[in-house]
C-alpha positions, 0 to 999 in steps of 0.5 A: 542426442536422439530426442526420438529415443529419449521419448520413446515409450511414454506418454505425451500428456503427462509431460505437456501438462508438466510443461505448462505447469513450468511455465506458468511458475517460471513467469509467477517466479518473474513476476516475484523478481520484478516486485523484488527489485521494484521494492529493493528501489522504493527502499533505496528512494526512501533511505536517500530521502530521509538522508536528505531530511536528516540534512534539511532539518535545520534548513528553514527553507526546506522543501514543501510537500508537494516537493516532496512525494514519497518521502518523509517531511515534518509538517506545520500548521493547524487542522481546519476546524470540522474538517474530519472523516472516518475512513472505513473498513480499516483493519489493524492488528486484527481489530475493525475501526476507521482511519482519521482523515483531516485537513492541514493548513500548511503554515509555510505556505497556506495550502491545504493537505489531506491527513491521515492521521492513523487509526481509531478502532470502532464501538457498537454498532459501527460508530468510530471512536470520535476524535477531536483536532485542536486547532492550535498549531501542532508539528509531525513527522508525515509520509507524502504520497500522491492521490491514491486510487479508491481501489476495490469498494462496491461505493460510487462516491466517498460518502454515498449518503449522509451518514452521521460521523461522516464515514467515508469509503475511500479517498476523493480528493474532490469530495474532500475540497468541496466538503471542506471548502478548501482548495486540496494539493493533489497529494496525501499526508499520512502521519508517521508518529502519533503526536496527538495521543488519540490515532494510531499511525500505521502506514507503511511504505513498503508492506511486503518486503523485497527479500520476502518476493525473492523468497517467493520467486524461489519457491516458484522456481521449485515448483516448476522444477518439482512439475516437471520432475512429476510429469517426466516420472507420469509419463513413463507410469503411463506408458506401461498401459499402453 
């Protein structure tokens, strides 16, 4: 094939933009299919451990929770007393509110886990819905996962004053153990099921779900095609004025 001739007549620009424009989208595409098998892999992790939960739940001697990281436990013990936080800038089903955050003696093993025990929407003048923790023994169903990063939040420190109803910004596992006086797991507890009436459990493991990525990389995959086709037609457009 002669390129010279298949070229001849049009303009460099439009089809150089073209070019660049695939590109890009053809690696948007990439991107998508990466996070599409890495959540196709999440899933697969998290169905072989609820099979081995489903195998273990008669089994007095399951595993712990720090043996546990990305996967679903039944856990036991009792709540430290005053050891609770409101967890800011929560948003559920459209409504602004705190997520709960708690420490758990494990009964198993007497170490202490941080909890999230779900949510509690805010009053006026951003108070949180308090909630109180008894202390008796309580058991529920949790997803353990390690010390999340604090991600975007112009806060220098969890709590950066005295606040009342002690809200924090996001989670230090730190900040917890010394507010708390109790040395802390390095792993994070959020409750699946609401066993005490008062929160609203919310986390999910994976948001966005693989098909929706592979959806996504389709339409980059369009995109790059549909540019390319614009730009091949531009080019010749514009060779006319030349």
């Amino acid at each position: 094939m002669n390129l010279g001739a298949l070229f001849k007549g049009r303009s460099k620009t439009p089809i150089l933009a073209a070019l660049i424009v695939m590109l890009l989208c053809v690696a948007l595409s990439y991107w998508q299919w990466q996070r599409a098998a890495k959540k196709h892999a999440i899933n697969q992790h998290i169905e072989k451990r609820q099979d081995q939960n489903l195998a273990n739940r008669n089994n007095p001697e399951s595993k712990v929770p720090i043996e546990q990281i990305d996967g679903e436990v039944q856990l036991t013990g009792r709540f430290v007393a005053g050891a609770v936080w409101y967890l800011d800038n929560q948003v559920v089903k459209g409504r602004v509110g705190f997520d709960v955050i708690s420490v758990l003696e494990v009964s198993k093993t007497g170490e202490y886990v941080v909890v999230n025990l779900g949510f509690v929407p805010q009053r006026a003048s951003r108070i949180p819905t308090l909630t109180s923790l008894s202390e008796t023994k309580v058991t529920f169903p949790a997803y353990i996962k390690t010390n999340v990063s604090k991600g975007f939040t112009l806060a220098d420190s969890a709590a950066e004053s005295q606040q009342a109803h002690s809200i924090i910004q996001y989670i230090d596992l730190d900040y917890l153990s010394k507010a708390s006086n109790r040395t802390l797991l390095p792993i994070i507890a959020y409750m699946t099921h609401d066993v005490l009436g008062s929160t609203e459990p919310h986390y999910q493991p994976v948001v966005m779900s693989p098909q929706k990525h592979e959806a996504y990389a389709v339409q980059w995959l369009l995109i790059a095609f549909s540019a390319l086709v614009i730009g091949w037609k531009l080019s010749k457009k514009e060779s006319g004025y030349v």
